[in-house]
Residue, then its C-alpha position, 0 to 999 in steps of 0.5 A: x865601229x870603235x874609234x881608234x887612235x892613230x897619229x896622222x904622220x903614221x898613217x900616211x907613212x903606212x899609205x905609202x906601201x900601197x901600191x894602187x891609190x893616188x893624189x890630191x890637186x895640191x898648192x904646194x911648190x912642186x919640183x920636178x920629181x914631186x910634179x912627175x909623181x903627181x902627174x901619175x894616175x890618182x885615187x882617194x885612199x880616206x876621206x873624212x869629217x872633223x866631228x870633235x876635236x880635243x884640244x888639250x890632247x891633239x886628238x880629232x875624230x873624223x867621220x867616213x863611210x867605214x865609221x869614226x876615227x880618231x887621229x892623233x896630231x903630234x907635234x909634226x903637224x902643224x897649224x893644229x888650231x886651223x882645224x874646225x869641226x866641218x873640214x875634211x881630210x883627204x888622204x891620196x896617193x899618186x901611182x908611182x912615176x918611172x923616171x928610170x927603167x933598164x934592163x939589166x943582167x938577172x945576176x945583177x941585184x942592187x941594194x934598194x935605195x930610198x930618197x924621201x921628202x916631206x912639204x908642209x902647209x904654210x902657217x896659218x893655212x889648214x894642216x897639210x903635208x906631202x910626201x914623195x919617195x924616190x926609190x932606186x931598185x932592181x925588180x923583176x918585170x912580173x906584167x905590161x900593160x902597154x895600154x896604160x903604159x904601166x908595168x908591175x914590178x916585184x922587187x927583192x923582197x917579193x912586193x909587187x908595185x905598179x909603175x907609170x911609164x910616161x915616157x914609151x922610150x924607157x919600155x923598149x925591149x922590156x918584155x915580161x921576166x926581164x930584170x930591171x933597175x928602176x928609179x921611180x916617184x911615188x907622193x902622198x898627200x893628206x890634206x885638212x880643207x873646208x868644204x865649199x857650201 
């Protein structure tokens, strides 16, 4: 497989349009709504090994299953130098987290709103960041699963995500169909660590 160069910032803004992935145990300070959409279900999206690392240039190759790819770490990322051939990166995603769900009328079309914030590693630590989205939306519920206590949505532009509903009260009366407003937590980490031995 050809290496190719991506900026580590880009990858994960792109991993945040999935819809059914997860998130890392991370140290950071959480608030509320970061911790809620952490505590949704969770899954690896990449996980990889520092193999080179070209200083000069930012650039550091990582090894998978899939083969090598090669990362661009723009000035954003911080505590470049922390980085050592051997650490790994994880990239995850936390389901995203229903904080809001309610019935509306079908004609009752709300822009979507998109609230995001980013927590990085401290200096000196190794190369990490999360970023949590809250998103406001009037979607069409297109599935329940009351099991798993989780709904899928298909939002105006017809993307469809899947939503964990922590709390039973907010799925009364929601049936198939219905239209909602929903406002929910979505996270992603991609975090640079050293493999225990």
């Amino acid at each position: 497989m050809t290496a190719q160069k991506i900026s580590l910032s880009l990858l994960t803004a792109s991993l945040l349009g999935l819809s059914s992935i997860a998130m890392a145990q991370y140290d950071y300070p959480a608030d509320p709504v970061v911790a809620g959409a952490i505590a949704g279900e969770r899954g690896q999206i990449y996980s990889g090994i520092v193999t080179k690392i070209d200083t000069k240039n930012r650039v550091v190759t990582f090894k998978s299953k899939e083969g090598e790819l090669d990362i661009v770490a723009g000035p954003e990322v911080k505590n470049f130098a922390q980085i050592k051939v051997g650490d790994r990166l994880d990239v995850q995603y936390a389901l995203a987290v229903a904080i809001e769900l309610v019935k509306t009328k079908n004609n009752d079309v709300r822009g979507r709103e998109v609230i995001s914030d980013t927590q990085t590693a401290p200096a000196g630590n190794k190369p990490g960041m999360v970023k949590t989205n809250i998103v406001k939306t009037t979607a069409s519920v297109v599935a329940i699963d009351q099991k798993k206590q989780i709904v899928s949505l298909k939002g105006p532009k017809g993307n469809v995500v899947n939503v964990k509903v922590q709390n039973p009260a907010l799925l009364k009366g929601i049936t198939t169909n219905d239209q909602v407003y929903v406002t929910y937590a979505e996270a992603v980490a991609a975090v640079v660590s050293t493999p225990k031995k």
